[in-house]
Every structure is written in structure tokens, then in C-alpha cells.
C-alpha positions as CSV (number, residue, x, y, z in Angstrom):
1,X,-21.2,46.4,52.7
2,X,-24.4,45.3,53.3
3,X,-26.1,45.0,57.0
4,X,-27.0,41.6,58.5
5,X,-30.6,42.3,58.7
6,X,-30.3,42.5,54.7
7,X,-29.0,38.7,54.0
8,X,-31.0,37.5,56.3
9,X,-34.2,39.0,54.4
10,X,-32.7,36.6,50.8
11,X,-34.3,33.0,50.8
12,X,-32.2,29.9,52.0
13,X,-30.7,28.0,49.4
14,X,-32.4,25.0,48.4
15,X,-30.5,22.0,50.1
16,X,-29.4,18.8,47.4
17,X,-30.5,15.7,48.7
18,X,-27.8,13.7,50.1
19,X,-26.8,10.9,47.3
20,X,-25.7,7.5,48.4
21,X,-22.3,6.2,48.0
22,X,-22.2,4.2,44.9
23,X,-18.5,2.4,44.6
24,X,-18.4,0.6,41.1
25,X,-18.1,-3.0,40.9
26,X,-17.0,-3.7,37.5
27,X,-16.7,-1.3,34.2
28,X,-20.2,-1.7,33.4
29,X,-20.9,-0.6,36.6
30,X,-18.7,2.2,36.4
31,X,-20.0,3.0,32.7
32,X,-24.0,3.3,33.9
33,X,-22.9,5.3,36.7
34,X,-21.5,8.0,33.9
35,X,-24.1,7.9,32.0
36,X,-26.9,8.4,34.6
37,X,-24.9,11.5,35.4
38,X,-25.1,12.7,32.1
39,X,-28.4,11.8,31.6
40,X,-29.8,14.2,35.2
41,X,-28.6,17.1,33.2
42,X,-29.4,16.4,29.6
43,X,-29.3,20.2,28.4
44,X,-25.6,20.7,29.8
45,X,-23.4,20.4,26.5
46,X,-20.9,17.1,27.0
47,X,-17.2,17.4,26.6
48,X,-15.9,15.3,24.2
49,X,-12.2,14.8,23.9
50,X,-10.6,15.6,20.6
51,X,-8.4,12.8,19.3
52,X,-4.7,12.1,20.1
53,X,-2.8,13.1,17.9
54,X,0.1,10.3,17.0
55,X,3.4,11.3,18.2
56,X,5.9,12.6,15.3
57,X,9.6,13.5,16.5
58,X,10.8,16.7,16.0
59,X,12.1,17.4,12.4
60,X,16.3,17.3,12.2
61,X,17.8,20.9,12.5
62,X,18.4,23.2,9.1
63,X,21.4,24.2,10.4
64,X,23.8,22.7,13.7
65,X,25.7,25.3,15.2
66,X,27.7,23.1,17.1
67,X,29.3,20.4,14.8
68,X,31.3,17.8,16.7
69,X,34.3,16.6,15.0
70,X,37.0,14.0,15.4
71,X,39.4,15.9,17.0
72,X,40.8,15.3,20.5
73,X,40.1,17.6,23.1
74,X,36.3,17.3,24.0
75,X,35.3,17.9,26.7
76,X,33.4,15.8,29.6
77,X,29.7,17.4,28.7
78,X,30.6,16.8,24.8
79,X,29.7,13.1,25.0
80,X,26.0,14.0,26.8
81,X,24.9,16.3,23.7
82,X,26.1,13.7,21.5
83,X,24.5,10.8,23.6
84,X,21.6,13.2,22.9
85,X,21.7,13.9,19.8
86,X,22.4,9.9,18.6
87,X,19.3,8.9,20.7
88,X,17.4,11.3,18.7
89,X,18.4,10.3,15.3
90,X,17.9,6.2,16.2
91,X,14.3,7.5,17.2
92,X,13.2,9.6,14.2
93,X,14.7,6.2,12.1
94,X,12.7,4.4,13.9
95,X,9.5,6.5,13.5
96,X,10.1,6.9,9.7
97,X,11.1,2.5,9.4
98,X,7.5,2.5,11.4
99,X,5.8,4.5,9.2
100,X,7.1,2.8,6.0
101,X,6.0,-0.3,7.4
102,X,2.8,0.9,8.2
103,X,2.1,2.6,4.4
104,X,3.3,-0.8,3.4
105,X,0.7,-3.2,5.1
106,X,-2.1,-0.1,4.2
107,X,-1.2,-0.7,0.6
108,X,-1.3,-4.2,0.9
109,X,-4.3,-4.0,2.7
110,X,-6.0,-2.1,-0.1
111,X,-4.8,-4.8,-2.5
112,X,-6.5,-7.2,-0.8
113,X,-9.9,-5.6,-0.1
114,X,-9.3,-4.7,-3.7
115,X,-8.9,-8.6,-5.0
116,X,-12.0,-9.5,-2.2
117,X,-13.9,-7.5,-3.9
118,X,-13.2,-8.3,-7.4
119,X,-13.8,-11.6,-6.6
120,X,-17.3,-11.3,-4.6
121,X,-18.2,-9.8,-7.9
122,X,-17.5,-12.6,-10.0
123,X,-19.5,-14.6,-7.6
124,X,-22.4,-13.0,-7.6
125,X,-22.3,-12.6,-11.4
126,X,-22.1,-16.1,-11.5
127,X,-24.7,-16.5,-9.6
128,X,-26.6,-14.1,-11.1
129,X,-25.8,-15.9,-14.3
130,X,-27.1,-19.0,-12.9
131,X,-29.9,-17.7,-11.4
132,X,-31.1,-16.3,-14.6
133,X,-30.3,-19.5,-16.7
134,X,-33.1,-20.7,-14.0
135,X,-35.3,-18.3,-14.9
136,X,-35.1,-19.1,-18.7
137,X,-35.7,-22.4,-18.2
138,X,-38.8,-22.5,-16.4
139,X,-40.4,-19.9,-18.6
140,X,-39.2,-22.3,-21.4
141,X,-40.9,-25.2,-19.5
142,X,-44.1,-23.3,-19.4
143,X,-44.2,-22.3,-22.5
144,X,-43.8,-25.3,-23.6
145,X,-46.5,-26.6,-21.5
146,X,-48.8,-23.7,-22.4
147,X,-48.6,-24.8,-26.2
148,X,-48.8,-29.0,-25.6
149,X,-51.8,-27.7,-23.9
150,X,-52.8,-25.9,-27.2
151,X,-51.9,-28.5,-29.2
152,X,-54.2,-31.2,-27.3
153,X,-57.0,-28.6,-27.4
154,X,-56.4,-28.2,-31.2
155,X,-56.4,-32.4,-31.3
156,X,-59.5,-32.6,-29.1
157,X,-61.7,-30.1,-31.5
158,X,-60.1,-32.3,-34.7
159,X,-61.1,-35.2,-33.4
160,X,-64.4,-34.1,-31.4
161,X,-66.4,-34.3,-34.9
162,X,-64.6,-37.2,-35.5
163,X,-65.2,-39.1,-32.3
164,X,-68.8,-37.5,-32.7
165,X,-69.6,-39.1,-35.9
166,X,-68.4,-42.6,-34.7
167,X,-69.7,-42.6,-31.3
168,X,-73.4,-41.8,-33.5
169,X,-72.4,-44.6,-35.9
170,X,-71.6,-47.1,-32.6
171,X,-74.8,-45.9,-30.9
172,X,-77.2,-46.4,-34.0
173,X,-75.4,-49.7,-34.5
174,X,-76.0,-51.0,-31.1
175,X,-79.7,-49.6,-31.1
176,X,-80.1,-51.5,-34.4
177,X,-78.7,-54.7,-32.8
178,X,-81.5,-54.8,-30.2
């Protein structure tokens, strides 16, 4: 064992600071409270609970030992074991009715999502189709602009000598005039 004089020669242990009292008021409260506590240690790992899993009764036995007939003569504690053993039945029905009905509304649920989506696609390439139609038409519109444009350009030099040749037959006529 070691002496007195030798613990007394080991530092003192660093006191923690006294913390304040903190009752939650509400879950957010309560919630903030948790996390600041993780957060003052952040290299300490975090447990994280594994996921429940669902509840499934006990599969029915390969082979019953103790088979209860119709015969007079049970006794008193015969009627407990079958209480038992009928309560356990009605539940594994149950879970197995549950279950069906559950696989039921998934499958109906996948038809559905199925048909939702079938149908946003038709939507959108209708829109799409609709969209591009657009498109088509005002590059149609300019072109079509781009070549009345030509064609006015085309009229304008046909006519320019044209125009020229009258305009110096009006001018020489009025200068004549005077």
C-alpha cells in the first residue's frame, strides 16, 4: 500500500465548474439542451440506436406433444394451455391478415405512383410538344421576315435605277421649265 506522504505528493484533481440547473420548458428546449451536450464533446463517438425491429409472433410448433382432444376427463389446468394456445393462434392470424393488408395497400401504392408517373410524363411531353411547336413557329416567322426583308432589298436595287432615271428625267424637266 502506499504511505500518505505519497498521495499527498500527486496533484489535486482539476475541479468542474458547477453548471446551472437548466429544467426544459418545451421539446425544443429539451432538444437544444441535447445537442449542446453533444456538441462540448464533439470527438466522443454518439450512440445511435439501431432500429426496432417489427414484432413477428412466434412461428406455430412442427410438432405438439400434447394434443387435446374431445374426450371428457380434462383436467382444471387443460383449459389454461388451451386459453393459451387459442390466444396465440387469433394473434399470429391477426399479424399475417395485417400483413396481407399491408402488401396490399404497398402494391396499390406502387400502382399509383406508377400511373402518377406515367402521367406527369405525358404532360410534360405535351408540353414539350408545345413548347417546341413554339419554337418552330417563331423561327418560321423570322425567316420569313429575314427573306421579305430580302425581297424589298431586291425590289429597292430594281427599282433604284429605275427611280434614278425618272427622278433625272423630273429634275431636268423642272429645270427646263424655269
Amino acid at each position: 500500500m502506499a504511505s500518505p506522504a505519497a498521495s499527498s505528493v500527486r496533484p489535486p484533481r482539476p475541479k468542474k465548474e458547477p453548471q446551472a440547473l437548466v429544467i426544459p420548458k418545451n421539446a425544443a428546449e429539451e432538444q437544444k439542451l441535447k445537442l449542446e451536450r453533444l456538441m462540448k464533446n464533439p470527438d466522443k463517438a454518439v450512440p445511435i440506436p439501431e432500429k426496432m425491429s417489427e414484432w413477428a409472433p412466434r412461428p406455430p410448433p412442427e410438432f405438439v406433444r400434447d394434443v387435446m382432444g374431445s374426450s371428457a376427463g380434462a383436467g382444471s389446468g387443460e383449459f389454461h394451455v388451451y386459453r393459451h394456445l387459442r390466444r396465440r393462434e387469433y394473434q399470429r392470424q391477426d399479424y399475417m391478415d395485417a400483413m396481407a393488408e399491408k402488401q396490399k395497400l404497398d402494391v396499390e401504392f406502387q400502382k399509383r405512383l406508377e400511373r402518377n408517373k406515367i402521367a406527369a410524363e405525358e404532360q410534360t411531353a405535351k408540353r414539350r410538344k408545345k413548347r417546341q411547336k413554339l419554337k418552330e413557329k417563331k423561327l418560321l416567322a423570322k425567316k420569313m421576315k429575314l427573306e421579305q426583308k430580302k425581297q424589298k432589298e431586291v425590289a429597292a436595287k430594281s427599282l433604284a435605277p429605275a427611280l434614278k432615271v425618272t427622278l433625272t428625267t423630273y429634275v431636268t424637266a423642272n429645270s427646263e421649265e424655269k
